[in-house]
Structure formats: C-alpha cells, structure tokens
C-alpha positions as CSV (number, residue, x, y, z in Angstrom):
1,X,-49.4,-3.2,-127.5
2,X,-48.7,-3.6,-131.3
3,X,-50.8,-1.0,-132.1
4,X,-49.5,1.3,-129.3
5,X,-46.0,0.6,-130.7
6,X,-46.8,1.6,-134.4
7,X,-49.0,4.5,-133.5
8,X,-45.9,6.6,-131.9
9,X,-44.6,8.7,-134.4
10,X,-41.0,8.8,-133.7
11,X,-39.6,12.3,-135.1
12,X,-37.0,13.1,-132.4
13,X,-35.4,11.8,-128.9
14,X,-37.9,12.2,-126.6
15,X,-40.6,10.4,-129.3
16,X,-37.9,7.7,-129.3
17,X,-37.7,7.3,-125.5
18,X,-41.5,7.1,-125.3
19,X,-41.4,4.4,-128.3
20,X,-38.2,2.0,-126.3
21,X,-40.5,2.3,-123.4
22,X,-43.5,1.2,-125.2
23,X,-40.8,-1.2,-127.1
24,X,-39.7,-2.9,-123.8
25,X,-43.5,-3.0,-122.3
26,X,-44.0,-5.0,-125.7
27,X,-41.7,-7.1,-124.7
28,X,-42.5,-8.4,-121.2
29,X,-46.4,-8.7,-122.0
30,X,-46.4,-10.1,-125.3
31,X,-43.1,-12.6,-125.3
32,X,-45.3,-14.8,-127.9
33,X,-45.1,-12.0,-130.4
34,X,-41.1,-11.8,-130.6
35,X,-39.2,-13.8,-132.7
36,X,-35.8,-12.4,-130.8
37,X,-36.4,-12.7,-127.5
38,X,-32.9,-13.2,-126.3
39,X,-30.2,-10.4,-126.1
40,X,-27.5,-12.0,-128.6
41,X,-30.7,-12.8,-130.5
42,X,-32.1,-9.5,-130.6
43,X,-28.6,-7.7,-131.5
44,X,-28.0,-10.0,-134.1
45,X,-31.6,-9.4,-135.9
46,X,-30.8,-5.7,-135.5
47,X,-27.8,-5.9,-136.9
48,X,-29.2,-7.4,-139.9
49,X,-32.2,-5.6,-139.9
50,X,-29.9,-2.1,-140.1
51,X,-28.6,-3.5,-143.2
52,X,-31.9,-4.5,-144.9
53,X,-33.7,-1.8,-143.7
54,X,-33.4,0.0,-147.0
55,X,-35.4,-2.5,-149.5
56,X,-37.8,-2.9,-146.8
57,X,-38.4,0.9,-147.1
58,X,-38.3,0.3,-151.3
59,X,-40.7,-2.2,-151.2
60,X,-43.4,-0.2,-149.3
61,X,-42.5,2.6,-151.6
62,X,-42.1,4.6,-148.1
63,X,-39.7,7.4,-149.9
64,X,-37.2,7.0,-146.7
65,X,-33.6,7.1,-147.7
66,X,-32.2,4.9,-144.8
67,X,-28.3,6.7,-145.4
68,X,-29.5,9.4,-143.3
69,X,-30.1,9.3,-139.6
70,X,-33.5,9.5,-138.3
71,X,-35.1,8.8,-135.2
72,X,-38.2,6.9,-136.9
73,X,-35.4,5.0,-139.2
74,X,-34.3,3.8,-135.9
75,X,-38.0,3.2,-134.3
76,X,-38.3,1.1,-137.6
77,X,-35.1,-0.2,-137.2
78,X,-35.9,-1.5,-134.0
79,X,-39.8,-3.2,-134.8
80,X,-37.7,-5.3,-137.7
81,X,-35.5,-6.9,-135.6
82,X,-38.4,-7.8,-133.0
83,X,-39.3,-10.4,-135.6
84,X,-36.5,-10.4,-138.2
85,X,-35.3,-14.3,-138.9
C-alpha cells in the first residue's frame, strides 16, 4: 500500500481524494506501519509536520516552496505525519 500511496501524483482535488482514500486504506491494512495511529496523535504529528515540512523539502533538494498551497504539499503533508515522532 506504500507504494500505491507514493505513486499517486497529487496535482489537484480529485488526485487528493483518490490519495486520502488510498491514505485511509493504508491505514486499516497496514496499522504496523504508522507511527500515529490515534486521532489526537495523528493531528498533533500533522501539525508539526506542516511546520517542518519545508526543510524536509530542502533537504531532498525537491525545489517546493512549502508557503504556497498545493495539493501534493498537502499529500506530502499528510505521509509525514503518518510517521512523524
């Protein structure tokens, strides 16, 4: 399912709907693979994530300025905090 979930390329609403379905399949058939499993849990590690998301984009020299909204920032957004600690 990882693979299913980093192979969508998010570039607009409907790509994003297709990527929080595939998001929440994730989810109830890999459990193991989450680090935030919980609601509070998850919110908090998005949260954080939201913040950070902008040296994580610097150190993989991805050329994404997280300041401007964009469907993928938030697909990305949201497969950090599945495992952000």
């Amino acid at each position: 399912m990882d693979n299913q979930l980093n192979e969508v390329i998010v570039k607009d609403r409907q790509s994003f709907v297709k990527f929080l379905d595939l998001f929440r399949q994730d989810l109830l058939q890999q459990p193991q693979n989450w680090e935030n499993k919980t609601l509070p849990d998850f919110l908090e590690a998005l949260a954080s994530y939201a913040e950070d998301i902008q040296g994580y984009y610097d150190n993989t020299e991805a050329n994404v300025d997280a300041e401007k909204a964009a469907w993928s920032t938030f697909a990305d957004i949201f497969k950090g905090a599945k495992v952000y600690e």
